[in-house]
C-alpha positions in Angstrom: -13.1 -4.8 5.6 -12.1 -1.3 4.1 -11.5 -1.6 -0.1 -8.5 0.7 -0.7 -8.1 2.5 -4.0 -4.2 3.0 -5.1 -3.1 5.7 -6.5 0.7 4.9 -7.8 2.4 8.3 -9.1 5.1 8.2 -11.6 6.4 11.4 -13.5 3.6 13.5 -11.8 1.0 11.1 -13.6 -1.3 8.7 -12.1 -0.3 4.9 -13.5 -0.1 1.2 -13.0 2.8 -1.3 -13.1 3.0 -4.9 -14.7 4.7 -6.7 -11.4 6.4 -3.2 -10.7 8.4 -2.7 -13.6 9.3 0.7 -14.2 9.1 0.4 -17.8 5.8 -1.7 -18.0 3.3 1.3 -17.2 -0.3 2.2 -18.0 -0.9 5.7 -17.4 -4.5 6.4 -16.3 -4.9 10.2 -15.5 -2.4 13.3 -15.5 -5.1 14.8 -13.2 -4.4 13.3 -9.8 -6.5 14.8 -7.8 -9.5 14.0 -10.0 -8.6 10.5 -9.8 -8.7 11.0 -5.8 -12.3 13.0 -5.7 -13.0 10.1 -7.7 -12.4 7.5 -5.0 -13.6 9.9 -2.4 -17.0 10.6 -4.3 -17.1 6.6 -4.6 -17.7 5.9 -1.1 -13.9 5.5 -0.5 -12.7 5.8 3.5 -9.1 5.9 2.9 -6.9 6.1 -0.5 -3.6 4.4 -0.4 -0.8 6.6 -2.4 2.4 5.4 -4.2 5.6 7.6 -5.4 7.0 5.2 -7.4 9.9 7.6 -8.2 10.4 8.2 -4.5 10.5 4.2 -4.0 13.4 4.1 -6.6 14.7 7.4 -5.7 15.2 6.9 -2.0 13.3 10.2 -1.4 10.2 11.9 -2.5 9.6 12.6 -5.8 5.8 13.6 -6.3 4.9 15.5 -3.5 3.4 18.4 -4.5 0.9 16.1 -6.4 0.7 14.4 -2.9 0.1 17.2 -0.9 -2.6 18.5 -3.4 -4.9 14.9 -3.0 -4.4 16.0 0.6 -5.6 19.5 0.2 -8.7 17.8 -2.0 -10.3 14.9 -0.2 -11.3 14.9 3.4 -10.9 11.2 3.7 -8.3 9.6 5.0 -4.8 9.2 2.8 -2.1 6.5 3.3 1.9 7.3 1.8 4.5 5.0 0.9 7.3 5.2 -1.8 10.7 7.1 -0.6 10.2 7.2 2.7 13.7 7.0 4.3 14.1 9.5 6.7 12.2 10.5 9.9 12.1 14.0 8.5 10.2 12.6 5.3 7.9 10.9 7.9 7.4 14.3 10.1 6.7 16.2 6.9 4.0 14.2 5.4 2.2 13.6 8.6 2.2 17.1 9.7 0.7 17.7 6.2 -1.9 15.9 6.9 -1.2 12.3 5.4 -3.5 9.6 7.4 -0.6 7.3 7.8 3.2 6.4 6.2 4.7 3.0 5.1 7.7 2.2 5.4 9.5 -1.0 3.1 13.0 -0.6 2.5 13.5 1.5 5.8 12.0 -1.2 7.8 14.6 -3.7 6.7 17.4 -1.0 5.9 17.7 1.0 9.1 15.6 -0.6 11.9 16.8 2.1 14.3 14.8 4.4 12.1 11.7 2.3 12.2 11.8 2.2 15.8 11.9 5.6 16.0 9.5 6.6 14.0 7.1 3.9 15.6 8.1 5.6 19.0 7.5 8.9 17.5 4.4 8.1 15.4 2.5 5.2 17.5 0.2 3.6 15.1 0.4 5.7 11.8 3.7 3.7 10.7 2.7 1.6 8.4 5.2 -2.1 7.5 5.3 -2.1 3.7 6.3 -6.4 3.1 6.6 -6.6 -0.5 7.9 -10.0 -1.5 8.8 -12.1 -4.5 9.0 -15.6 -4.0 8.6 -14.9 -0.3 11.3 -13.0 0.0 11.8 -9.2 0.6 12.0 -6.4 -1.9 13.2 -3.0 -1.4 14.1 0.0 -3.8 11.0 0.0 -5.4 10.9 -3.7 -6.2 14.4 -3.7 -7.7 16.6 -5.4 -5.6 15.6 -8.9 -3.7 16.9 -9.5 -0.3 17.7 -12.6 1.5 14.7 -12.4 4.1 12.0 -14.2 4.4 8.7 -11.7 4.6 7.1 -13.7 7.6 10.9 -13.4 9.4 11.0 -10.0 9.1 7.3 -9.5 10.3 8.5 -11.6 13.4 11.7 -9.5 14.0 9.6 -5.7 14.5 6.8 -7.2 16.2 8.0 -4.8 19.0 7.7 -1.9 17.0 4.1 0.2 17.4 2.9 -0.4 13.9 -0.4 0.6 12.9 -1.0 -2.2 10.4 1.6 -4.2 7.4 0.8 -4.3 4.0 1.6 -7.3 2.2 2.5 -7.1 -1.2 2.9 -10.4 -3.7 4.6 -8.8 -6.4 4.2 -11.2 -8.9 0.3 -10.9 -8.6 0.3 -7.0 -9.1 -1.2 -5.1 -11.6 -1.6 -8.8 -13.5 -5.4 -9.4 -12.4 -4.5 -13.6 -11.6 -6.1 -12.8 -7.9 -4.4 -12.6 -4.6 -1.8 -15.2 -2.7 -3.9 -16.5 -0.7 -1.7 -18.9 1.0 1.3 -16.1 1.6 -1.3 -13.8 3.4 -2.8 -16.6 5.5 0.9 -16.8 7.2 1.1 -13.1 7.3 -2.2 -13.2 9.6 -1.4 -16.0 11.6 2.5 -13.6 12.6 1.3 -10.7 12.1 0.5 -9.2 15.8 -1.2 -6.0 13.9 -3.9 -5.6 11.2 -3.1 -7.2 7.9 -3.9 -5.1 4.4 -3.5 -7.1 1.2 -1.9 -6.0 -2.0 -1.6 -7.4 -5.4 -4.0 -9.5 -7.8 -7.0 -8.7 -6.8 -9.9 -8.1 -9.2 -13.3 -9.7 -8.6 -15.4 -9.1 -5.3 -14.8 -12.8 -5.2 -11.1 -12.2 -4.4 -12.1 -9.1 -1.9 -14.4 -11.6 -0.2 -11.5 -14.7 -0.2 -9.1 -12.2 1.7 -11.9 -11.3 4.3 -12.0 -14.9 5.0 -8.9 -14.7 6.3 -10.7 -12.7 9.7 -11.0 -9.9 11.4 -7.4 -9.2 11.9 -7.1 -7.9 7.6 -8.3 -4.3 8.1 -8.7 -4.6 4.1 -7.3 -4.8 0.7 -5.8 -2.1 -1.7 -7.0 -2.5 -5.4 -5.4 -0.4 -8.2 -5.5 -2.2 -11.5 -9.2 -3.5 -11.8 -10.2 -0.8 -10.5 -8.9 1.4 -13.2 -9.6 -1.1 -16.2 -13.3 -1.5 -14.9 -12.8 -5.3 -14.2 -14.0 -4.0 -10.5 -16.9 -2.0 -9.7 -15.8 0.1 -6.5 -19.2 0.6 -5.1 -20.3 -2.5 -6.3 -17.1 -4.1 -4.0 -17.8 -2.2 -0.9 -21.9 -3.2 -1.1 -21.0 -6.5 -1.7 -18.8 -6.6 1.4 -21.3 -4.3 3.2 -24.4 -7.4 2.9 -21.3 -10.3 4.8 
């Protein structure tokens, strides 16, 4: 199981959100691509990226800072934030970005999901981010009506490369992962399962690996950052099974 380090971008800076509010941020680094040689020099395979602008926004907001972590690292780079048009998608991926995800689109505009699944086999990511098992789209700041697991069931035909599921009241506040949410992610989901939000001991890393083979692995930001997380440590301790 992969450990992911997040990079979320806000204003050009590299930060971290209390549960995703906009106005609850801890800014880390104005270097970004530091941060991402960082991860890379740390034994990092692939580094998940955030515009949190763009996710508001409805478009990108940070990409030449994105496009430089592309031009830095050789590993593999995931983008999600903003993502609402198949152009966005063609742009980043010709760039040279790993894979997208797509949240709000997914629920939004499923024509444009299908598409760019048709278009994209396998590096279109399903961003679920849920509160109260719920959807939320526009960078967190609207709720919808549908359940996460629903909406999971409802693309199952699309050619997605993995879904990321997102509790947001466990991100960025270190209380350790929904266990019990991402166990029903894994038993709809028909593609690999990466978890988001809470986690910050290798005992949390090693909880969602439990889950089996289907979670490709989980993205970490927060105690990664505040050094409540040793990466290398993680990934050895997940290296011995």
């Amino acid at each position: 199981m992969l450990v992911i380090p997040a990079i979320d971008l806000k204003d050009g800076r590299c930060v971290r959100l209390r549960q995703g509010d906009m106005a609850a941020e801890t800014v880390y680094s104005d270097d970004v691509q530091a941060v991402a040689k960082q991860w890379q020099a740390g034994g990092a395979d692939l580094i998940h990226v955030v515009d949190l602008n763009g996710a508001v926004d409805g478009e990108p907001r940070n990409l030449p800072q994105i496009e430089a972590v592309i031009k830095t690292v050789s590993v593999k780079v995931q983008v999600g934030g903003g993502i609402r048009t198949i152009e966005t998608v063609r742009r980043y991926l010709h760039a040279g970005v790993f894979r997208v995800v797509l949240g709000t689109a997914a629920l939004m505009d499923r024509a444009f999901l299908e598409q760019a699944c048709k278009e994209f086999p396998g590096r279109i990511l399903l961003g679920l981010d849920a509160r109260g098992g719920k959807v939320a789209v526009k960078g967190w700041t609207a709720v919808s009506d549908v359940r996460a697991v629903d909406l999971l069931k409802e693309v199952s035909g699309c050619a997605i490369g993995a879904v990321i599921y997102t509790d947001i009241a466990r991100d960025g506040m270190l209380n350790g992962p929904n266990i019990p949410a991402l166990e029903e992610i894994v038993a709809h989901a028909s593609c690999p399962v990466i978890a988001s939000g809470g986690i910050s001991r290798i005992e949390d890393l090693l909880a969602v690996r439990s889950l089996g083979p289907r979670v490709e692995g989980a993205i970490v930001g927060k105690a990664l950052y505040d050094g409540k997380l040793d990466y290398r440590a993680a990934v050895a301790a997940l290296g011995k099974g």
